[in-house]
ZADO-853655 format. One record per residue (C-alpha): x, y, z; residue in three letters. Coordinates in steps of 0.02 Angstrom, whole numbers, padded with zeros to 5 digits, always signed. Example, Ala and Ser with C-alpha at 12.3 -4.5 7.8 and 13.67 -1.06 7.14 Angstrom:
BEGIN
+00615-00225+00390ALA +00684-00053+00357SER 
This chain:
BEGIN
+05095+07908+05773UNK +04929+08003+05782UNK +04929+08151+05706UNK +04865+08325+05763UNK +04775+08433+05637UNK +04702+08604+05638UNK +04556+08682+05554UNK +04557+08753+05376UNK +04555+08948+05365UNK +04439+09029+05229UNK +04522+09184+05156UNK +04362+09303+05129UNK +04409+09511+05066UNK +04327+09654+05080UNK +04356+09811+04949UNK +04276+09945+04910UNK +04125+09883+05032UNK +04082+09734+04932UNK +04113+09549+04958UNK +04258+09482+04834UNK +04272+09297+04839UNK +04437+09205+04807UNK +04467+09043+04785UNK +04486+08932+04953UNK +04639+08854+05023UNK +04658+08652+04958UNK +04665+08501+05085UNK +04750+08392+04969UNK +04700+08216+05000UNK +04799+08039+04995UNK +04700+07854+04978UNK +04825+07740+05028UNK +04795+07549+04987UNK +04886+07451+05105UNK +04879+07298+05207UNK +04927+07233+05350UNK +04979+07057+05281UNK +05098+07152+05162UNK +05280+07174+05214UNK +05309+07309+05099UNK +05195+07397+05162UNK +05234+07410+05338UNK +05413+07451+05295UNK +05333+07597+05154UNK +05215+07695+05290UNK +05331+07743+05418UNK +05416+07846+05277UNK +05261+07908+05197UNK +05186+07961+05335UNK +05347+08056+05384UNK +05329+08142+05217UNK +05160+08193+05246UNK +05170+08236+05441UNK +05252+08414+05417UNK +05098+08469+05307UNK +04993+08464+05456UNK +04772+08506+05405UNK +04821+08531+05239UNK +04830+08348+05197UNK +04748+08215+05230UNK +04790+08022+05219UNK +04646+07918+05214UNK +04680+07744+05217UNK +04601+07589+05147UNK +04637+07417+05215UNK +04646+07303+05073UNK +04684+07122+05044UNK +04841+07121+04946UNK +04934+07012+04923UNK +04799+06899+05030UNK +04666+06907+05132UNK +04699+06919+05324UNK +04658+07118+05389UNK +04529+07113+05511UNK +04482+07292+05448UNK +04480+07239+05277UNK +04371+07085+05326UNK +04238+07198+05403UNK +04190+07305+05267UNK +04271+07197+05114UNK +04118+07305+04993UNK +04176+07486+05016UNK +04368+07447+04994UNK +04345+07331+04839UNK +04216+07470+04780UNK +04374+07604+04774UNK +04491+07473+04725UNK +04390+07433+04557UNK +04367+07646+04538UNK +04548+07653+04536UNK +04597+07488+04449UNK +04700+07451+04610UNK +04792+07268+04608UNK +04956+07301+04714UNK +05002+07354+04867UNK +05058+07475+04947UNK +04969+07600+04810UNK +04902+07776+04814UNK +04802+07935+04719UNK +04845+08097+04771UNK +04673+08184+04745UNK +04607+08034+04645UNK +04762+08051+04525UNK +04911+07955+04487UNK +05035+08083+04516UNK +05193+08005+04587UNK +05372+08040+04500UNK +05395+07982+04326UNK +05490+07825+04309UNK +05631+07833+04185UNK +05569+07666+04104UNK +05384+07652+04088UNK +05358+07840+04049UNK +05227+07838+04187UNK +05179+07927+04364UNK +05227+07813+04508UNK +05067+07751+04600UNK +05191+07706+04757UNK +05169+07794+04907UNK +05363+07831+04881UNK +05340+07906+04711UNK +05297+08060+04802UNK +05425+08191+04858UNK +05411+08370+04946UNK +05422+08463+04767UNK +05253+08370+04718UNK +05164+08389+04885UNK +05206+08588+04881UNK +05144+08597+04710UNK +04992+08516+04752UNK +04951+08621+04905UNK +04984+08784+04818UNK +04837+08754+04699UNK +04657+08827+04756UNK +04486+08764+04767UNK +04322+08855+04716UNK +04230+08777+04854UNK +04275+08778+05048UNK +04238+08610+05127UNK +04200+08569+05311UNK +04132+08437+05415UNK +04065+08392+05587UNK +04007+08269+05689UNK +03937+08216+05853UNK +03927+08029+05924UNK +03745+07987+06009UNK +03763+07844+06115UNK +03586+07752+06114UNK +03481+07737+06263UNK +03341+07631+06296UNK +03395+07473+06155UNK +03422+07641+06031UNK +03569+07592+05926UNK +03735+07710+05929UNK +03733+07815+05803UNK +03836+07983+05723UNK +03751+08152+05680UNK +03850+08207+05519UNK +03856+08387+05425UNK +03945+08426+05310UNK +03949+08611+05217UNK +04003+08647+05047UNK +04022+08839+05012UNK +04029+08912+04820UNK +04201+09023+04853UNK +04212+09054+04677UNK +04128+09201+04567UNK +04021+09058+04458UNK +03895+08949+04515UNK +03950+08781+04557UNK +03853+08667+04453UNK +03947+08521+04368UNK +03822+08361+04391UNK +03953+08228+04381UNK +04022+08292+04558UNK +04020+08179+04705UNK +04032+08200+04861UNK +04124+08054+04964UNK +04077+08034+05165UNK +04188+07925+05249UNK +04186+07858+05449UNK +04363+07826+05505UNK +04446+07783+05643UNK +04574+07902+05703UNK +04688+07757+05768UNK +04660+07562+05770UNK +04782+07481+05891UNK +04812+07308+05910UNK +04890+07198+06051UNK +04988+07103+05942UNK +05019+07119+05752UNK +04845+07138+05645UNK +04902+06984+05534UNK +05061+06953+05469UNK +05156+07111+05440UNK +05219+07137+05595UNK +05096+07320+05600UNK +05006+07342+05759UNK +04947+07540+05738UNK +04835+07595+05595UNK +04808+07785+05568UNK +04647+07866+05492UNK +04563+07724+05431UNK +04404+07708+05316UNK +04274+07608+05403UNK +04114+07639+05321UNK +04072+07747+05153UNK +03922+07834+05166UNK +03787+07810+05118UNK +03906+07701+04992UNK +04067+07691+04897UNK +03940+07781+04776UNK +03942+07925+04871UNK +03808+08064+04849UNK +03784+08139+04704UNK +03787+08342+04682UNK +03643+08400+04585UNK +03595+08568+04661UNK +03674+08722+04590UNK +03781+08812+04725UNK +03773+09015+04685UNK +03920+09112+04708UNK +03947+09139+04908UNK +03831+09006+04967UNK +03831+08840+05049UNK +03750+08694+05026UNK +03713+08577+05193UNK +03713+08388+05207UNK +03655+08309+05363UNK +03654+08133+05378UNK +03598+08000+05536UNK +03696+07839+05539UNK +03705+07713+05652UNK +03872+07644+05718UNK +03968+07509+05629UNK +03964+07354+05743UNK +04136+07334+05700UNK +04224+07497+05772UNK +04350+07470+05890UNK +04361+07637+05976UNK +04223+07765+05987UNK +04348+07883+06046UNK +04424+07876+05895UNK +04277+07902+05792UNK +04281+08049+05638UNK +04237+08092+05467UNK +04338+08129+05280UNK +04232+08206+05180UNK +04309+08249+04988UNK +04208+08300+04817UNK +04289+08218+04670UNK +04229+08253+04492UNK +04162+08069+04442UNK +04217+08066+04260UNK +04323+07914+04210UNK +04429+08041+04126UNK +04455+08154+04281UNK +04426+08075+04453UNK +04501+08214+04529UNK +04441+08258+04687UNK +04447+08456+04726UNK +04413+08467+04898UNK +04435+08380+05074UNK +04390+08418+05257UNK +04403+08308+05419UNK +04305+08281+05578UNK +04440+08243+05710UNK +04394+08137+05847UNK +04314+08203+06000UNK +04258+08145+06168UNK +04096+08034+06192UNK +03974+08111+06287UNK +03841+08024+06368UNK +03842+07840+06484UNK +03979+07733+06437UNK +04083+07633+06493UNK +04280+07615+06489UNK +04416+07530+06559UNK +04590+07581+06516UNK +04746+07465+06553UNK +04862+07611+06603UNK +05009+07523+06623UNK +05134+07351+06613UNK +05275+07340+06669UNK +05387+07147+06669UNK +05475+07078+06848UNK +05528+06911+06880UNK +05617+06867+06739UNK +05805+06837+06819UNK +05907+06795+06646UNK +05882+06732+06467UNK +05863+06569+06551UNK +05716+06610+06625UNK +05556+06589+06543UNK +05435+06638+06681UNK +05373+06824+06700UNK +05266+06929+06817UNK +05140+07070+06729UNK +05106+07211+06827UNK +04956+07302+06775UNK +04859+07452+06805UNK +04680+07459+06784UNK +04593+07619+06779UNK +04393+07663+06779UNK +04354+07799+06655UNK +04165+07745+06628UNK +04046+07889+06649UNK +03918+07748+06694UNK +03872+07714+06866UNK +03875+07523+06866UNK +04003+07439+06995UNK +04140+07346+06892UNK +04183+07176+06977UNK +04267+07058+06849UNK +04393+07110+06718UNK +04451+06961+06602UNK +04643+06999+06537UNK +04714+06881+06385UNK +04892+06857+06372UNK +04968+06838+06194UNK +05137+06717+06193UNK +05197+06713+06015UNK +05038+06774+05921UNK +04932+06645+06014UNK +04807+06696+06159UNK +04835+06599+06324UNK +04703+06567+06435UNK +04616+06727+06528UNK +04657+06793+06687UNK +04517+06852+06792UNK +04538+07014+06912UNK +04408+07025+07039UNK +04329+07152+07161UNK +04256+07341+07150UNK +04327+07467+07030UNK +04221+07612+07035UNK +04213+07759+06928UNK +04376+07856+06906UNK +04453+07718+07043UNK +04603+07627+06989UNK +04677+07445+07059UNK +04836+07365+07016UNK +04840+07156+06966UNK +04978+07053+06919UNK +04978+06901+06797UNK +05112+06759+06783UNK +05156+06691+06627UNK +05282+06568+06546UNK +05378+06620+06392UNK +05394+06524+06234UNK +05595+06465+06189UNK +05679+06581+06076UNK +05638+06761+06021UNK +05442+06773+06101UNK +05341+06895+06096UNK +05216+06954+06248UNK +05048+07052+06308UNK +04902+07057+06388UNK +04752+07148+06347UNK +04585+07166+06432UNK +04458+07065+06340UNK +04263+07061+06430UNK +04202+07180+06577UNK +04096+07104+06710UNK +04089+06938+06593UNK +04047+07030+06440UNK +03868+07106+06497UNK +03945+07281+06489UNK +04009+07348+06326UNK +04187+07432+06327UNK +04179+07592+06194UNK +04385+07593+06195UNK +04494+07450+06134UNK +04630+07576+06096UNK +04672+07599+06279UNK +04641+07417+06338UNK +04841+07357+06325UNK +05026+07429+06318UNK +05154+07393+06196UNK +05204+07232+06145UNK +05353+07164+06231UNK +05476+07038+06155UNK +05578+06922+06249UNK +05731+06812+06192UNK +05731+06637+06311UNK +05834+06487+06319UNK +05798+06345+06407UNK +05890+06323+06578UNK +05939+06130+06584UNK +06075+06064+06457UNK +06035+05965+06317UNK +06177+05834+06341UNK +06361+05820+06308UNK +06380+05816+06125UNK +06280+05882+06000UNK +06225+05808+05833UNK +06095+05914+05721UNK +06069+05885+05558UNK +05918+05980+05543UNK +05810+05828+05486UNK +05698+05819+05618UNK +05579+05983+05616UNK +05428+06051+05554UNK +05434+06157+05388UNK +05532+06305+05399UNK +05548+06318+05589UNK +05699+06264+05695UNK +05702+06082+05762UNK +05691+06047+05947UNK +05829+06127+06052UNK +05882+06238+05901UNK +05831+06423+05868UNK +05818+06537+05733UNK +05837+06699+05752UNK +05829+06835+05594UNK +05872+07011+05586UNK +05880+07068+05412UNK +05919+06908+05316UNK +05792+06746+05327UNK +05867+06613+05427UNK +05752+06455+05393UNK +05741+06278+05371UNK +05787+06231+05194UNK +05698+06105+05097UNK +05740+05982+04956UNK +05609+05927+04901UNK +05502+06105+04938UNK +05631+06216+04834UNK +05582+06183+04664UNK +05579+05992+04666UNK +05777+05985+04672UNK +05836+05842+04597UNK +05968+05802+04728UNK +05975+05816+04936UNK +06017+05984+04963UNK +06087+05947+05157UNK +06277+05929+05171UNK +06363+05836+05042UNK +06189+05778+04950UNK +06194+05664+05108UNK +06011+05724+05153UNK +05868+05816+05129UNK +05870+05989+05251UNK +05996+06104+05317UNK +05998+06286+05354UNK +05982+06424+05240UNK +06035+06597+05290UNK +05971+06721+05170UNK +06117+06846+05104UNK +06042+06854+04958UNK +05918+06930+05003UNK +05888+07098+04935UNK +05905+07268+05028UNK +05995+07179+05193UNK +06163+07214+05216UNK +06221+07223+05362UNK +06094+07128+05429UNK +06112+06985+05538UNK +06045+06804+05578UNK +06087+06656+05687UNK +06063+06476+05731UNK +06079+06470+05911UNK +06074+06299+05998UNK +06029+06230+06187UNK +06193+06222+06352UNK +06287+06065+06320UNK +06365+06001+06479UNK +06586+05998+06433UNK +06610+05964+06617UNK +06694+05758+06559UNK +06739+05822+06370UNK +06933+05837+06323UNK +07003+05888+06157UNK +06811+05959+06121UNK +06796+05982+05933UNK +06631+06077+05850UNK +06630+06028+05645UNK +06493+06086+05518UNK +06474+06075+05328UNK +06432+06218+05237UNK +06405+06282+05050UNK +06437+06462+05006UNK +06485+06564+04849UNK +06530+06742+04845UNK +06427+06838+04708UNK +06560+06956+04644UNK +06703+07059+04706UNK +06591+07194+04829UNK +06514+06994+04914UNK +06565+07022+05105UNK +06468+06893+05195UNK +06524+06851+05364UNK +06491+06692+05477UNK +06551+06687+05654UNK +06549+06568+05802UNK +06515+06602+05967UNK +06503+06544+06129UNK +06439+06588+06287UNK +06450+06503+06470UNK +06321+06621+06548UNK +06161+06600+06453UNK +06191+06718+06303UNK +06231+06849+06430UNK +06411+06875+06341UNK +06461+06789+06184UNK +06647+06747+06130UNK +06702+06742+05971UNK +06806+06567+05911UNK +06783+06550+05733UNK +06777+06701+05586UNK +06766+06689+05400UNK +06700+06825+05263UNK +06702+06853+05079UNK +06806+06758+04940UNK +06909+06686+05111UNK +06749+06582+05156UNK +06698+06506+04995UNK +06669+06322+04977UNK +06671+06331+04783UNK +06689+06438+04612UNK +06506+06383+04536UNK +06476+06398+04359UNK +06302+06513+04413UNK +06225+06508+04217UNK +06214+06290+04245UNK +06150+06309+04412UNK +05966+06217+04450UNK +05894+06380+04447UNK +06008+06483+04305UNK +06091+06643+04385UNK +06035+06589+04572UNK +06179+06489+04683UNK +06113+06314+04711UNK +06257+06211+04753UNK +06293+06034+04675UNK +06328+05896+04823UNK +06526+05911+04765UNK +06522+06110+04806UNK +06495+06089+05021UNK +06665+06097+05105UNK +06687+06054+05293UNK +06716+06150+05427UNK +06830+06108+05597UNK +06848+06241+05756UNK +06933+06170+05911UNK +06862+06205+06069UNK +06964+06122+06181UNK +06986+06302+06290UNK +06829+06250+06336UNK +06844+06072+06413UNK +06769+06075+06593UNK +06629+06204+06549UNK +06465+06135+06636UNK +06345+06251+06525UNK +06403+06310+06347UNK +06297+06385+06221UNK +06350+06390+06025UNK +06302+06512+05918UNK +06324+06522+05721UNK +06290+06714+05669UNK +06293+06782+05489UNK +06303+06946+05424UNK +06254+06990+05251UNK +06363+07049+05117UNK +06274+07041+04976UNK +06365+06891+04921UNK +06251+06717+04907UNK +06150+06605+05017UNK +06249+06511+05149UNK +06198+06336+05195UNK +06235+06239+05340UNK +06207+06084+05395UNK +06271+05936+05507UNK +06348+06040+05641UNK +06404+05936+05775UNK +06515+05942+05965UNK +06625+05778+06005UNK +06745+05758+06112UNK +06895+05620+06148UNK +06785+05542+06284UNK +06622+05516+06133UNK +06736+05415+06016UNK +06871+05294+06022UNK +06944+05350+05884UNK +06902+05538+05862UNK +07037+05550+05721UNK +06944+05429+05614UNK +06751+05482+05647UNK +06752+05665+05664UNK +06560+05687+05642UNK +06399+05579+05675UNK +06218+05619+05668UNK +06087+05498+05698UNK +05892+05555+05662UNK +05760+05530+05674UNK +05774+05472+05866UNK +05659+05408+05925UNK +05612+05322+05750UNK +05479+05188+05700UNK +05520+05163+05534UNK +05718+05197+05507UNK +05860+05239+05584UNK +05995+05345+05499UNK +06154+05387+05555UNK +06276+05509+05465UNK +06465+05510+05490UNK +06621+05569+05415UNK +06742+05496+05429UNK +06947+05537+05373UNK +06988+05375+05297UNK +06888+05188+05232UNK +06886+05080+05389UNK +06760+04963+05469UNK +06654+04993+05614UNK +06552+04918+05759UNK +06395+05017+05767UNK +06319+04965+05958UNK +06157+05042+05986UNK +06077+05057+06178UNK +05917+05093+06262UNK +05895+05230+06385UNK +05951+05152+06524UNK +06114+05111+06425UNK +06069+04934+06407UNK +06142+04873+06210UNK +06019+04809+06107UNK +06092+04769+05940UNK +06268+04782+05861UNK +06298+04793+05660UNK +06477+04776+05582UNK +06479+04920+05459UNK +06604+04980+05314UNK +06625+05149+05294UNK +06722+05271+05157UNK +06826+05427+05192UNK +06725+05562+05202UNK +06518+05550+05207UNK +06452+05407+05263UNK +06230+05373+05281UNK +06199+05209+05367UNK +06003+05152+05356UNK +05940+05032+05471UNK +05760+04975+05490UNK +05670+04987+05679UNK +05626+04808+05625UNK +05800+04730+05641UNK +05835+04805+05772UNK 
């Protein structure tokens, strides 16, 4: 949110007819090292910034956009030198990190001895402390945009005044003072990098003249003021000149000290002069009819604020699906100063959770310069979208056909606490066994409860309408591994269905806790000692009947876990038969065949209840056979391999 600050008051007395000077008022100052491809970090400044918002002018957070833990801010990429300058002055190497006046002053942890340097290590009792203390010199700064004319570059008229409040001269040479330009607030369409952050507040974007700042070497006398002016041009880089300021701060230089004594800011202000800006005032979503429906309409309103007189006729809009820009939409036709015209953009939505905006990218095909980003889009919308048609009449997923992490074809992930991924074999620490469903293979599904700070949170595997409308006696099964980490482990998994596109859900299957376990694991053996991996005996399968819900022509099945703070639960070959998909459905209760279409081999995984010999027909498309193998199978998992070649 952006703030709202005031100016600082100077306290001067009079007595007696003479001038007595007191010490000023402090603007305590925060550099916050954050990023935005750190998650702890977007979870942290929400709450620091909720700490700090009641303070009002007399603090100031002043934040630097680093690249921990990796590179990936855009705001750190254009001016990498002045953030790894203050990072090396500070010996920063984590993030999210802080000095509170250049010092490490957070709450002492009980362990190391030592101040926290987490922007949580600082409380109410600290920040009052720290605000109570004086200065001896009042600080204040100004400045003034000057949009160039005639080829002259942009540029920022800068002064700053330091006035000697004290009853000594100010004169300690190893005082610097440190000029900053910010941006009030940095918006993005969608998130920055990979945080999930879209708004930045109070950013450094250029140190002036460097991260050296200027040295003080004049002596200030008691009562008067030293004045810095300075002429700069305009970053390139800036996003917003509307949201142009200044920090300035003088911090003793000392490796021993570092303490900075003093800090003032330049809000933003208005841009005067010929500019021009075009302001997307509003979005709003129609056409969607259900979660079935993956096309949209954008409604937009477009709005001239320029205070330049040249006609706008082309504004080029970029939707974002899912992170990724789609091609632009051009509006066309005369938007004159202070007019406003309304345009609408149709899009199609990405399956699964998706998230959506548009943003205005190039005015009159780029020859005119836009001096606002921050007002060129709305909030991000996000959309949850299934696909309309059904996906057959039995389902079969054993998760082996996919791409990393992600959910295969006709399959969705969704997360909202714990991780809900695509679990490898061979990616988790070079296991030396399948982890899928009885060791039978190499994937399944791995829902996160052990994941720390996420109880209560859910996550679900939601996959595509299958079509009951012939099915009797309609069974799902699953396999699944699960251990419960000690007597407070409440992990839940559900089933649910729904007939009207995830509209309403129905609950047919519930297990939690020590109820749900599929075995008692001896954790200190375990491939990784102390963490649940589960050996291919510990999996235990799984059997709801769904038979209520022969006849359905669209039904949607959803496995949903909550966490507990028990273990991981893994899940794998989850599959929907029916009497009419087997002749024997007592015998073969499950069967999975991947990867189809295949050009190498063909695997198909059953279970079966008892050792018997089967016929395994296989047919084209069309439903023509092509080949027939005579097959012995066991009770209980069965993997068949059968190369494309013999076919």
């Amino acid at each position: 949110m952006k703030k709202i600050f005031t100016s600082i008051v100077i306290l001067t007395v009079f007595f007696g007819g003479k001038q007595l000077l007191a010490q000023a008022p402090r603007t305590v100052l925060f550099e916050e090292f954050t990023s935005a491809t750190c998650p702890p970090c977007a979870a942290t400044n929400p709450i620091f910034r909720s700490l700090l918002e009641p303070y009002g002018s007399r603090v100031i957070n002043l934040s630097f956009q680093c690249n921990i833990p990796s590179a990936g801010d855009p705001m750190y990429a254009s001016n990498t030198t002045d953030v790894n300058t203050r990072m090396t002055y500070y010996g920063i190497n984590s993030a999210p990190n802080c000095r509170m006046d250049g010092q490490i002053a957070g709450v002492i942890d009980p362990n190391t001895g030592l101040h926290s340097t987490h922007p949580l290590g600082y409380n109410n009792a600290i920040l009052d402390s720290r605000v109570a203390m004086s200065s001896p010199i009042e600080l204040s700064v100004d400045h003034i945009v000057i949009l160039g004319v005639g080829g002259a570059k942009d540029s920022m008229n800068i002064t700053i005044n330091i006035k000697n409040v004290s009853g000594v001269d100010f004169s300690n040479k190893n005082y610097v003072l440190q000029t900053c330009i910010i941006e009030d607030l940095i918006k993005f369409p969608k998130q920055a990098a990979t945080n999930g952050e879209t708004e930045f507040d109070v950013v450094m974007r250029k140190m002036l003249p460097s991260a050296a700042g200027t040295k003080l070497l004049d002596t200030i006398a008691p009562g008067a003021t030293k004045t810095i002016t300075m002429k700069v041009p305009v970053p390139t880089y800036i996003y917003s000149y509307k949201e142009l300021g200044v920090v300035a701060y003088v911090q003793n230089n000392t490796a021993s000290s570092k303490e900075v004594i003093q800090a003032a800011l330049s809000k933003a202000k208005a841009v005067n002069g010929v500019y021009y800006d075009i302001a997307l005032n509003s979005g709003t979503i129609s056409g969607k009819v259900d979660d079935c429906d993956n096309t949209i309409i954008y409604n937009i309103e477009l709005e001239n604020l320029s205070t330049g007189t040249d006609t706008i006729k082309t504004i080029d809009l970029i939707p974002i699906i899912g992170g990724s820009k789609k091609p632009r939409s051009t509006w066309k036709g005369v938007l004159l100063p202070g007019g406003k015209t309304t345009y609408k953009i149709s899009s199609t939505l990405n399956y699964g959770i998706s998230t959506y905006n548009v943003y205005i990218d190039t005015i009159n095909s780029g020859k005119i310069k836009d001096i606002n980003a921050v007002n060129n889009f709305q909030g991000q919308n996000t959309f949850t979208t299934f696909n309309s048609a059904v996906q057959g009449t039995n389902l079969n997923q054993g998760f082996e056909v996919a791409t990393g992490n992600a959910a295969p074809a006709k399959t969705y992930f969704f997360s909202n606490g714990p991780r809900v991924l695509r679990f490898d074999a061979v990616a988790f620490n070079n296991l030396p066994y399948p982890i899928g469903g009885f060791g039978q293979s190499r994937y399944c599904v791995f829902f996160g409860f052990s994941d720390g700070g996420i109880a209560g949170g859910t996550g679900s595997v939601i996959f595509d309408k299958l079509d009951l409308t012939s099915s009797k006696s309609t069974k799902l099964y699953w396999n699944y591994a699960y251990a419960v980490k000690d007597a407070n482990s409440s992990d839940m998994m559900e089933v649910l269905v729904s007939k009207d596109c995830g509209a309403n859900w129905e609950s047919v299957f519930e297990n939690q806790g020590d109820a749900m376990k599929s075995c008692d694991p001896d954790i200190s053996k375990s491939f990784i000692p102390n963490f649940f991996v589960p050996l291919v005996t510990e999996w235990r399968k799984e059997v709801v009947d769904l038979s209520a819900y022969d006849g359905t022509p669209e039904l949607m099945i959803q496995f949903k876990g909550t966490a507990g703070n028990g273990w991981e639960y893994l899940l794998d070959d989850v599959n929907v038969n029916s009497a009419v998909a087997t002749n024997d459905p007592g015998i073969l209760q499950t069967m999975s065949v991947f990867p189809n279409p295949s050009t190498d081999n063909l695997n198909i995984k059953l279970n079966s209840t008892e050792n018997a010999s089967a016929i395994i027909s296989l047919s084209d498309m069309n439903g023509r056979k092509v080949s027939s193998f005579n097959k012995s199978i066991i009770a209980g998992q069965n993997q068949i391999s059968i190369p494309v070649s013999q076919i």
